[in-house]
VOPAGU-2260 file (C-alpha; in pm, 1 decimal, decimal comma):
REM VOPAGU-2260
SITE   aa  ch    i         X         Y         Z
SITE  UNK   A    0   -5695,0    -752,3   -3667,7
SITE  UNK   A    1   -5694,5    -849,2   -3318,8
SITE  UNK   A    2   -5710,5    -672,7   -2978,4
SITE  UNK   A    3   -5583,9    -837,1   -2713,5
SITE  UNK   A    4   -5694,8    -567,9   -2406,5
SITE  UNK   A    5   -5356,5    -382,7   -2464,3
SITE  UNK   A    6   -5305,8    -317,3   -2801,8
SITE  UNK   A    7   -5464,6    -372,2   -3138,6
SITE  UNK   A    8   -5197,9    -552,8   -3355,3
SITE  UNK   A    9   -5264,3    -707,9   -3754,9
SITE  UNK   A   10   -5123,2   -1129,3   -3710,8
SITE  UNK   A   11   -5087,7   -1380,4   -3992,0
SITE  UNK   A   12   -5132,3   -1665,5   -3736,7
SITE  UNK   A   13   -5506,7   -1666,5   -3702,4
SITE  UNK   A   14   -5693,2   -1966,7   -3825,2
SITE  UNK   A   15   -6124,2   -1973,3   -3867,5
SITE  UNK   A   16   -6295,8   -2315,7   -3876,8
SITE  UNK   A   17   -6492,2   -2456,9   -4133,6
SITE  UNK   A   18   -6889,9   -2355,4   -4105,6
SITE  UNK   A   19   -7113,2   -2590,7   -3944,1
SITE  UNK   A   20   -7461,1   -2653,5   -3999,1
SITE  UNK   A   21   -7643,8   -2343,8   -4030,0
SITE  UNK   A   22   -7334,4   -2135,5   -4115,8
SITE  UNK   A   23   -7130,6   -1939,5   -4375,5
SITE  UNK   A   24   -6786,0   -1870,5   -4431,5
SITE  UNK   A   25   -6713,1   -1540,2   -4617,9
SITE  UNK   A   26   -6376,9   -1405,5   -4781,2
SITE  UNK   A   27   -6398,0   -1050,4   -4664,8
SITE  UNK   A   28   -6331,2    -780,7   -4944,2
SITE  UNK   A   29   -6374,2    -482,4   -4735,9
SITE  UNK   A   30   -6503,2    -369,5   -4395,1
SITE  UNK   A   31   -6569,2     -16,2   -4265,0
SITE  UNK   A   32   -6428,5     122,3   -3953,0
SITE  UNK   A   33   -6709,2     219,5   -3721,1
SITE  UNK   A   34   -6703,1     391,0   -3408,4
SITE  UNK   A   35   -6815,8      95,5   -3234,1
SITE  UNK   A   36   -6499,3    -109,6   -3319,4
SITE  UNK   A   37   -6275,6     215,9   -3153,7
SITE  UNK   A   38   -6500,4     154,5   -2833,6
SITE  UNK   A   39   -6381,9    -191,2   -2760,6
SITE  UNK   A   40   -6060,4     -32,8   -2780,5
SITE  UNK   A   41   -6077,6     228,6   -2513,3
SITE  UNK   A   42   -6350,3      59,2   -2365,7
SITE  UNK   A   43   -6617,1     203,7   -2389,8
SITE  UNK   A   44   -6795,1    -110,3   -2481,5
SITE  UNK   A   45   -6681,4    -379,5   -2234,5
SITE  UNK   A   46   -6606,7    -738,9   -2435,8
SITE  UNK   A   47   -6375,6   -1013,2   -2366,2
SITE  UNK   A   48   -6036,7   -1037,5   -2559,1
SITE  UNK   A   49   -5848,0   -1144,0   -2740,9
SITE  UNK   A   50   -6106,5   -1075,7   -3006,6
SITE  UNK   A   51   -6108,2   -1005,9   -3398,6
SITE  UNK   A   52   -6247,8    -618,3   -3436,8
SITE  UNK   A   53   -6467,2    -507,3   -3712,9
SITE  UNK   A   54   -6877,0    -613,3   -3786,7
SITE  UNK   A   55   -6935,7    -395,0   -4081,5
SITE  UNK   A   56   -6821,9    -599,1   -4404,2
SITE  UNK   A   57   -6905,6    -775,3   -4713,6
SITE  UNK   A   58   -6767,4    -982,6   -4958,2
SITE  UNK   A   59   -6772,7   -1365,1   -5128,2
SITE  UNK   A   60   -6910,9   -1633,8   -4976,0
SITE  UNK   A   61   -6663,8   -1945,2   -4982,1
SITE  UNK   A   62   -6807,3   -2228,7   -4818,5
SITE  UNK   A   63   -7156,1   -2280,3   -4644,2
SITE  UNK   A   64   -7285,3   -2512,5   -4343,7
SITE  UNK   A   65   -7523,9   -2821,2   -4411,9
SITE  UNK   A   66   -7869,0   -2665,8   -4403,4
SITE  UNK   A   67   -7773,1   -2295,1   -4551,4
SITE  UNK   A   68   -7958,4   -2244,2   -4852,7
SITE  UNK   A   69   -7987,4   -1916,6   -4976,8
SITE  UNK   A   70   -7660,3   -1865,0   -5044,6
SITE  UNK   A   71   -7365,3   -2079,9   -5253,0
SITE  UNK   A   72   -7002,4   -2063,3   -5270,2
SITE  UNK   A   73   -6938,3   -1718,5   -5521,7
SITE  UNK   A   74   -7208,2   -1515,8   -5406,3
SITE  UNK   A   75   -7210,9   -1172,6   -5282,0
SITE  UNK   A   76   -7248,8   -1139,5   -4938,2
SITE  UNK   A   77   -7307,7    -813,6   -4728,1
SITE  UNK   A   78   -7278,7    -902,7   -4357,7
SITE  UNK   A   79   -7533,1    -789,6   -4038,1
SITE  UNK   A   80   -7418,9    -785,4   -3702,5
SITE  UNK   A   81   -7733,6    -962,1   -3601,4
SITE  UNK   A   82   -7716,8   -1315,0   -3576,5
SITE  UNK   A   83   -8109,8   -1401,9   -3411,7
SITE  UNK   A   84   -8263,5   -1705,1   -3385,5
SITE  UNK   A   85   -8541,4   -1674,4   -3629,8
SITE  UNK   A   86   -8789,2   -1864,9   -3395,7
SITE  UNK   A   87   -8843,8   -1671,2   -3084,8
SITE  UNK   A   88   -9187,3   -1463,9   -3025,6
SITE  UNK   A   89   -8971,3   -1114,2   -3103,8
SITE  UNK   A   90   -8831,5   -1278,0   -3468,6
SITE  UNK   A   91   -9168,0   -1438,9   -3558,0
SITE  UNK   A   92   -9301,7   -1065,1   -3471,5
SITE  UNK   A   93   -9067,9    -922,7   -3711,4
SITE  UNK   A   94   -8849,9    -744,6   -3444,5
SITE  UNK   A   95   -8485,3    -971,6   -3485,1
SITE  UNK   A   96   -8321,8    -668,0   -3275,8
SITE  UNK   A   97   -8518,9    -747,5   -3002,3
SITE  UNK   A   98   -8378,7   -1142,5   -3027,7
SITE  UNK   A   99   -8244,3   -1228,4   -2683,0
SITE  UNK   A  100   -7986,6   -1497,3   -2845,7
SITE  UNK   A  101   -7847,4   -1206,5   -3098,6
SITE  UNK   A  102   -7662,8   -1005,4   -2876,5
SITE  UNK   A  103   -7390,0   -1047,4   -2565,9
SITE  UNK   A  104   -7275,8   -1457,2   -2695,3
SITE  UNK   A  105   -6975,3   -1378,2   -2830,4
SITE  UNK   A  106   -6802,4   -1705,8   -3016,1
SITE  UNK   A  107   -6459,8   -1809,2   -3066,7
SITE  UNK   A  108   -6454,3   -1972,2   -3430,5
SITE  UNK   A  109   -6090,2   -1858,0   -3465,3
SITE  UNK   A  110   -5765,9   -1996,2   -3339,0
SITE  UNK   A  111   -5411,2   -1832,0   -3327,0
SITE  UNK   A  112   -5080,8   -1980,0   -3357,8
SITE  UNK   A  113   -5045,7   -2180,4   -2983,8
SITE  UNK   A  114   -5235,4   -1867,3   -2808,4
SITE  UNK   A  115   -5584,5   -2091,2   -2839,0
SITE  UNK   A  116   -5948,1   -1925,0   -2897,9
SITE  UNK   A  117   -6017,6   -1587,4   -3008,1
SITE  UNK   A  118   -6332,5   -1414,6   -2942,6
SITE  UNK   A  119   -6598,8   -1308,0   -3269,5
SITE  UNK   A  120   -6678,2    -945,9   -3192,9
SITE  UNK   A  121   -7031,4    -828,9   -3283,8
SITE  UNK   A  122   -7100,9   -1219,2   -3417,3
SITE  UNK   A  123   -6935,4   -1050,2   -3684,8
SITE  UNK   A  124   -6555,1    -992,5   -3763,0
SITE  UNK   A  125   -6495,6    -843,9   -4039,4
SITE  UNK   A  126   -6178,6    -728,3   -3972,6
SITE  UNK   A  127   -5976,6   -1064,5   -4113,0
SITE  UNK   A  128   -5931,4   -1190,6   -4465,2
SITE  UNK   A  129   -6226,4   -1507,7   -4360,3
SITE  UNK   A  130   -6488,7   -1522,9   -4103,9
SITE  UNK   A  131   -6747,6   -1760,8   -3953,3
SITE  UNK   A  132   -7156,1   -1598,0   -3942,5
SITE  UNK   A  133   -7484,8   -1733,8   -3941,4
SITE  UNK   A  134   -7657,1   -1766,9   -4220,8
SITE  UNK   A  135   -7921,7   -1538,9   -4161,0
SITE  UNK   A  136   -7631,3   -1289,2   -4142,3
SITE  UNK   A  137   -7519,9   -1311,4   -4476,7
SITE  UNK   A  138   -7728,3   -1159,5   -4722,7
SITE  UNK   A  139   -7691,8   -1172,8   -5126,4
SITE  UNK   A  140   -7675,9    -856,4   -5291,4
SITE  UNK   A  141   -7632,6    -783,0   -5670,8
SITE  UNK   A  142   -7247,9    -845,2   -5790,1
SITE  UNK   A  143   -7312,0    -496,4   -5990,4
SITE  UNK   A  144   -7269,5    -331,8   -5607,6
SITE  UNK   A  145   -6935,4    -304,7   -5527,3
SITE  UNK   A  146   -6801,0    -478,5   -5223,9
SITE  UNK   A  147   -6599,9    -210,3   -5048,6
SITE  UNK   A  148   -6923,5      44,7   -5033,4
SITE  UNK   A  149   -7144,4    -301,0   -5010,8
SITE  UNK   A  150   -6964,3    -359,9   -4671,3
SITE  UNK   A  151   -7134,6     -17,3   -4567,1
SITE  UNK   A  152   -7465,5    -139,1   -4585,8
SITE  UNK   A  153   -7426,3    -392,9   -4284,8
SITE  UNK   A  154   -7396,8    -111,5   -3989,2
SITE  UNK   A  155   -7400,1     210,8   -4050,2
SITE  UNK   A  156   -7682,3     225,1   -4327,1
SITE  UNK   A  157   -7885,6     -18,5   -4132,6
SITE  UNK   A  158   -7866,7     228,7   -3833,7
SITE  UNK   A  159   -7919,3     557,5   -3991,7
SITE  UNK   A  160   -8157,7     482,7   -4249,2
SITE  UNK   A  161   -8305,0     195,6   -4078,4
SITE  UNK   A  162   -8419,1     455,6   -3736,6
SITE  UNK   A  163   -8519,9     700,0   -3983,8
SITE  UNK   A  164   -8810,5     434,8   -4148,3
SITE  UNK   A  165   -8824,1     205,6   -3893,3
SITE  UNK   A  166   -8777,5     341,2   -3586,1
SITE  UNK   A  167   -8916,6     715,1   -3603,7
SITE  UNK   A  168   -9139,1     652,4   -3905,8
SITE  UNK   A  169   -9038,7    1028,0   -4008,4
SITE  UNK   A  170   -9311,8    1096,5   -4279,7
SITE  UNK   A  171   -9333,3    1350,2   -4546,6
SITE  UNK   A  172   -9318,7    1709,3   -4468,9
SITE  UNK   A  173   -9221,7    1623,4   -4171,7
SITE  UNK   A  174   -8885,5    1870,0   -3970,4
SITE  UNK   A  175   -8559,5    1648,4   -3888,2
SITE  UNK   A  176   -8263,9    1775,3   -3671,1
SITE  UNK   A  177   -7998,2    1541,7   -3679,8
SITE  UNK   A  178   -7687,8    1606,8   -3413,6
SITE  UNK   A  179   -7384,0    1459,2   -3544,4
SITE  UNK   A  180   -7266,6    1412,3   -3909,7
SITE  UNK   A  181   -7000,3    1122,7   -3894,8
SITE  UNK   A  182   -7105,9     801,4   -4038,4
SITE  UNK   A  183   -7414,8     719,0   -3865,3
SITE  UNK   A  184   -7544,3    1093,3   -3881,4
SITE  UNK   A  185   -7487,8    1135,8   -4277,9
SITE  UNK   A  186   -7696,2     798,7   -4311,1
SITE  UNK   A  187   -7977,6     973,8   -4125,8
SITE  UNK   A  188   -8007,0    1274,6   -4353,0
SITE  UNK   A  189   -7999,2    1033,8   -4636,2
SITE  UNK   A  190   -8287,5     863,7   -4423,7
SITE  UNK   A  191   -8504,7    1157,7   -4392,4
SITE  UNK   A  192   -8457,3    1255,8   -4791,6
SITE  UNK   A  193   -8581,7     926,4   -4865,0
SITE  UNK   A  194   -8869,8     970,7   -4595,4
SITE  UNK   A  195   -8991,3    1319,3   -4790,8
SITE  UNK   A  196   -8889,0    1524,1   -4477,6
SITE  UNK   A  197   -8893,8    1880,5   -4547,0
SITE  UNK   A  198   -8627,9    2083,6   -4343,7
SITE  UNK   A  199   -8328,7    1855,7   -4227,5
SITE  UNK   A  200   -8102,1    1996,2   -4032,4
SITE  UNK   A  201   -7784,6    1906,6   -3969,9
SITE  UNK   A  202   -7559,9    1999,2   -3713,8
SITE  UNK   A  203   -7177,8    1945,1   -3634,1
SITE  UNK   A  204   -6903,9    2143,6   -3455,3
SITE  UNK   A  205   -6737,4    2071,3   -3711,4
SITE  UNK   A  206   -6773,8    2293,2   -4020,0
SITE  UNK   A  207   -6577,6    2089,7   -4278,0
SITE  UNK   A  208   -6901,8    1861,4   -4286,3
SITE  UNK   A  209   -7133,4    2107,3   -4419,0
SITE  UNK   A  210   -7085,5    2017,7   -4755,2
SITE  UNK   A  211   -7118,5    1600,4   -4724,4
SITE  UNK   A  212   -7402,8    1686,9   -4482,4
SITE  UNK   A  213   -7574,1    1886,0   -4757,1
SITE  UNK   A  214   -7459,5    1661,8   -5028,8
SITE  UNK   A  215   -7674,6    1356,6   -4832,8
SITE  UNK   A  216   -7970,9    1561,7   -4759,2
SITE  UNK   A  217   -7903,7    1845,1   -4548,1
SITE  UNK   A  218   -8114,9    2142,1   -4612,6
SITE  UNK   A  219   -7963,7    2340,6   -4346,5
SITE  UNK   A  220   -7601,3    2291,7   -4119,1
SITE  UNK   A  221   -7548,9    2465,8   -3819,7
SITE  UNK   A  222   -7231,3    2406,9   -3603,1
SITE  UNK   A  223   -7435,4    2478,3   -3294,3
SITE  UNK   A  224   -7829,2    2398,9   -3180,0
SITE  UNK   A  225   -7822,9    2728,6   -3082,9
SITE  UNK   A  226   -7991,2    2804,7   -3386,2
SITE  UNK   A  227   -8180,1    2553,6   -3468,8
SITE  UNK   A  228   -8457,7    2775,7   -3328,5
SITE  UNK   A  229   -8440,9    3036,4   -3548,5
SITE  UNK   A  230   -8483,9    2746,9   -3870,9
SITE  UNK   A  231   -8787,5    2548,4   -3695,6
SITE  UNK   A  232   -8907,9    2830,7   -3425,7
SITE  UNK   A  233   -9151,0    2589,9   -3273,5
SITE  UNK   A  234   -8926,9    2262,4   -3299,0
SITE  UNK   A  235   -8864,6    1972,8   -3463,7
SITE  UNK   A  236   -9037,0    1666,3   -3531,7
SITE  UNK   A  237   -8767,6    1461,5   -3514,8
SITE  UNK   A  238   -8423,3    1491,4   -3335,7
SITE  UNK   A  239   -8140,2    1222,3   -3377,3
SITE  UNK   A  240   -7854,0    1221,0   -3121,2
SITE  UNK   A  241   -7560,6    1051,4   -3317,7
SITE  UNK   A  242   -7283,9    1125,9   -3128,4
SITE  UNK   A  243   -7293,0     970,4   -2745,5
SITE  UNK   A  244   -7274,2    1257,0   -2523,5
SITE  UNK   A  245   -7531,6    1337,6   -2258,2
SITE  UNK   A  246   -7534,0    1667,3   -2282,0
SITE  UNK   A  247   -7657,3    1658,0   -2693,9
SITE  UNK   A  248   -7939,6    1407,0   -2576,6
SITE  UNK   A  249   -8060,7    1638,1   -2331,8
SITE  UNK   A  250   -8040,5    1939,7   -2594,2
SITE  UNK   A  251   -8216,0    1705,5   -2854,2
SITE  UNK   A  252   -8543,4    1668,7   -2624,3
SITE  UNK   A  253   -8536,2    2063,0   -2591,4
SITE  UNK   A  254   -8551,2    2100,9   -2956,4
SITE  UNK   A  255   -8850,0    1907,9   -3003,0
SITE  UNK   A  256   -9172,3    2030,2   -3116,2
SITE  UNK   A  257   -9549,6    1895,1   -2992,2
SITE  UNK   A  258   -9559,5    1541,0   -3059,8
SITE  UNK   A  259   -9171,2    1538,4   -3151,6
SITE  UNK   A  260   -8928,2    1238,2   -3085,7
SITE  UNK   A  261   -8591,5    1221,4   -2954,2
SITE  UNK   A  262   -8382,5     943,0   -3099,6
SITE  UNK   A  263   -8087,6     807,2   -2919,5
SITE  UNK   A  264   -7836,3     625,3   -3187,9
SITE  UNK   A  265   -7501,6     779,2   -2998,8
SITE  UNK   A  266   -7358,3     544,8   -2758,6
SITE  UNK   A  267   -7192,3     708,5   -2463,6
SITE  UNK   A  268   -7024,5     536,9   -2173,4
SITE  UNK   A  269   -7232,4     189,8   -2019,6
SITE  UNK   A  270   -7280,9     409,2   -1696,7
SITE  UNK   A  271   -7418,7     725,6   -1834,6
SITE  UNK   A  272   -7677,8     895,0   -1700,4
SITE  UNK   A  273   -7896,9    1184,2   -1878,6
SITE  UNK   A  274   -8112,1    1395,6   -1771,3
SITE  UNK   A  275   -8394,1    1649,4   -1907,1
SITE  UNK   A  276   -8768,0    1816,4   -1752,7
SITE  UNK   A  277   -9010,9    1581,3   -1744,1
SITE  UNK   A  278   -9288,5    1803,4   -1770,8
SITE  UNK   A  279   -9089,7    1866,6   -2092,1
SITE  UNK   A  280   -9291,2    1538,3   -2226,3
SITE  UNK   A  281   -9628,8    1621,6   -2182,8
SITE  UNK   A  282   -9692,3    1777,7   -2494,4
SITE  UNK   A  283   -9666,8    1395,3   -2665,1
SITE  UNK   A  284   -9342,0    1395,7   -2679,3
SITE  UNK   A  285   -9117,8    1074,2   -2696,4
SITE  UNK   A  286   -8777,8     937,7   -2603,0
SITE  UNK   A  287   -8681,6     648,6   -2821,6
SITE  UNK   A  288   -8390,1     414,4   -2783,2
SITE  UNK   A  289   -8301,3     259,5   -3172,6
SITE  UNK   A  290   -8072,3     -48,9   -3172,6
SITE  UNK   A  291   -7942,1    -145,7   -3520,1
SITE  UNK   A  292   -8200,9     107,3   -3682,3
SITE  UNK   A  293   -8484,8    -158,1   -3592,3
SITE  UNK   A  294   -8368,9    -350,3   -3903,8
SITE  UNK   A  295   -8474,0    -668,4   -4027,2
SITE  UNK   A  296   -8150,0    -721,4   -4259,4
SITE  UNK   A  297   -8233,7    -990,9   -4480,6
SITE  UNK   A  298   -8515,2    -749,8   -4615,5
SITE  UNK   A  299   -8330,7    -414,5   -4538,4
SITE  UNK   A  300   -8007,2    -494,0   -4666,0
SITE  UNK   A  301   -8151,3    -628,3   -5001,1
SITE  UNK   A  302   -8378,1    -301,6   -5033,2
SITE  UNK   A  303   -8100,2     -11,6   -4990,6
SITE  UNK   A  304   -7858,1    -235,0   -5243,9
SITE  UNK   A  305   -8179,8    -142,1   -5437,2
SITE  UNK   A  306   -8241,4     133,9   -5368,5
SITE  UNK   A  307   -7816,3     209,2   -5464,0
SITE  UNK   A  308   -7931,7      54,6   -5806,1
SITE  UNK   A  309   -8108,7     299,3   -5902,9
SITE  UNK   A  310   -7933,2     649,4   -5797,9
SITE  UNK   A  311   -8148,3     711,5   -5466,1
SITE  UNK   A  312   -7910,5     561,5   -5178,1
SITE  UNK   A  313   -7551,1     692,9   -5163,3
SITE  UNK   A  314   -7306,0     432,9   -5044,8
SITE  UNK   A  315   -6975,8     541,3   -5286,9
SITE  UNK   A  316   -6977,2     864,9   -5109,3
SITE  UNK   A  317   -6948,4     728,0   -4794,9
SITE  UNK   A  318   -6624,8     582,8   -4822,5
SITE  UNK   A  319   -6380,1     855,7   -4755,1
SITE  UNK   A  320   -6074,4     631,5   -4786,5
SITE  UNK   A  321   -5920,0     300,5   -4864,7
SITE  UNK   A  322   -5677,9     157,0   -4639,9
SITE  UNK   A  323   -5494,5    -219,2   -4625,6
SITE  UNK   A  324   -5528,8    -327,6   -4342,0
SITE  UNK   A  325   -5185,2    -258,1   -4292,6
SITE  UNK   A  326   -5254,2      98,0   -4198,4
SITE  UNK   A  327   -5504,2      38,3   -3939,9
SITE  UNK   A  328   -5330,0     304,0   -3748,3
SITE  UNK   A  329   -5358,7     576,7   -3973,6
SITE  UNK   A  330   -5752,4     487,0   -4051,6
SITE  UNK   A  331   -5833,8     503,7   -3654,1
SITE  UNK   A  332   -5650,8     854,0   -3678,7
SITE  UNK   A  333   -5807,9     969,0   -3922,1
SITE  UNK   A  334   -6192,0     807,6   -3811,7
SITE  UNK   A  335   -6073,7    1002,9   -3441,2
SITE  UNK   A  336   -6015,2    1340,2   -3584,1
SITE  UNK   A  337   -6324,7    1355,8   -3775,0
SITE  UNK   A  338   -6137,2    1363,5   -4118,9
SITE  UNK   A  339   -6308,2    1088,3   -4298,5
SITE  UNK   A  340   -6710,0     965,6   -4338,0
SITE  UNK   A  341   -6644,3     621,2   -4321,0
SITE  UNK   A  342   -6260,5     431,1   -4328,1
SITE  UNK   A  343   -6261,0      74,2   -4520,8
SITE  UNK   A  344   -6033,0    -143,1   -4498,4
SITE  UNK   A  345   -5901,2    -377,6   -4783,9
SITE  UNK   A  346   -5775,1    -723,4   -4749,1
């Protein structure tokens, strides 16, 4: 699946090279279309082309680099989007989102036809039938997990759940509003069950996602924050934008109680600016930014494939639909207009 700046088109010409040292090649089973892949596309997220989409995936692993370990030829692989060092002060402090070599040096382990290189998108690219990562990017799971809700696991369950625990630290008992019930969002109300939170509210214009919010962890959906007052009259605890607009931010530090946190997870245009009343803050109150749910994926990953195991993490229910990748066009329709949780796409 490549975009070339224009126009996203499926080719049979591209080619991936062997792994080197340090590096894994993966047959992909099935990757889910997130929001972030659409973004290249209309640019909301700048990135070179031509590029192979997708960076939420799993599958087998087929061949690894001299050095790699942890994983042989016939595991199970589910893929993370972050490919850090593992040696710099923020890895060795257990913070691999904060790695300054894991994010903006996009590679180009794929060739096409006579066209030459093709960019990796995310250090990822899950949307072909083989891709290049590093190894600390591929992580085994249990071959009892099935791959296409596996592939889940590697973005959008690592961002919800993961700023729920990691991030926010919501505790038991504590109030969640969550803004925003697509993919990302429905992984946050599964975050805050897991946390113990008492009231989680959920909150989409769009009514057709009461019952998956609910079905996740929703104790209350509203289609409006307008009445988020009248469920938590002196605010929340915690309040996740999920969405990307400015104006949701904004009303997600009004809902907050004493001591409550805002948590950013939408992404909204590189240029955006928000604003809010700063003597809105005094009362303790936080803004936090979250990248990648401040995961550490070789010991995330492995936990919510446990935590699937055994009944508590929902990951089948995520995946609204199957496509081939064939119908890309109908899966970004269908991921624009709200009508499915998460898209994957078979190869």
């Amino acid at each position: 699946m490549v975009f070339d700046g224009k126009r996203v088109q499926v080719v049979e010409d591209l080619a991936v090279r062997e792994p080197g040292p340090g590096e894994v090649l993966v047959a992909i089973a099935g990757a889910g279309l997130c929001h972030s892949d659409l973004s290249v596309v209309d640019g909301t997220i700048p990135f070179p082309v031509p590029v192979v989409l997708g960076h939420e995936g799993a599958g087998v692993v087929e061949a690894v680099g001299a050095g790699v370990t942890h994983v042989a030829p016939g595991d199970h692989v589910a893929l993370s989007t972050l490919a850090n060092c593992g040696t710099c002060p923020e890895c060795d402090r257990g913070r691999p989102t904060m790695c300054r070599q894991a994010i903006g040096r996009p590679q180009k382990p794929f060739t096409r036809g006579t066209a030459g290189l093709v960019h990796q998108f995310a250090s990822n690219s899950a949307f072909a039938e083989r891709t290049i990562v590093k190894a600390v990017q591929a992580v085994p799971i249990p071959k009892d997990v099935p791959l296409e809700s596996a592939a889940l696991i590697g973005c959008g369950v690592l961002t919800g759940v993961g700023a729920v625990l990691n991030r926010a630290r919501v505790d038991r008992g504590d109030s969640v509003v969550v803004i925003g019930t697509g993919g990302i969002g429905l992984n946050v109300l599964q975050g805050a069950r897991l946390a113990g939170a008492l009231r989680i509210v959920a909150v989409d214009a769009n009514p057709a996602k009461e019952e998956a919010a609910r079905q996740f962890g929703a104790t209350d959906f509203l289609t409006s924050t307008e009445g988020v007052r009248d469920i938590l009259p002196t605010g929340a605890d915690h309040a996740f934008e999920c969405v990307g607009r400015v104006e949701l931010i904004r009303q997600a530090i009004d809902l907050l109680d004493r001591h409550g946190q805002a948590i950013l997870l939408g992404v909204p245009p590189a240029t955006a600016e928000a604003s809010f009343l700063v003597s809105s803050l005094y009362l303790d109150k936080s803004i936090l930014g979250c990248r990648y749910g401040s995961s550490r994926p070789q010991r995330d990953i492995a936990l919510y494939a446990g935590l699937y195991r055994q009944g508590r993490l929902l990951l089948d229910e995520l995946v609204t639909a199957v496509y081939p990748v064939e119908d890309f066009a109908k899966a970004r329709a269908d991921a624009e207009a709200g009508r499915v949780a998460r898209a994957v796409l078979t190869f």
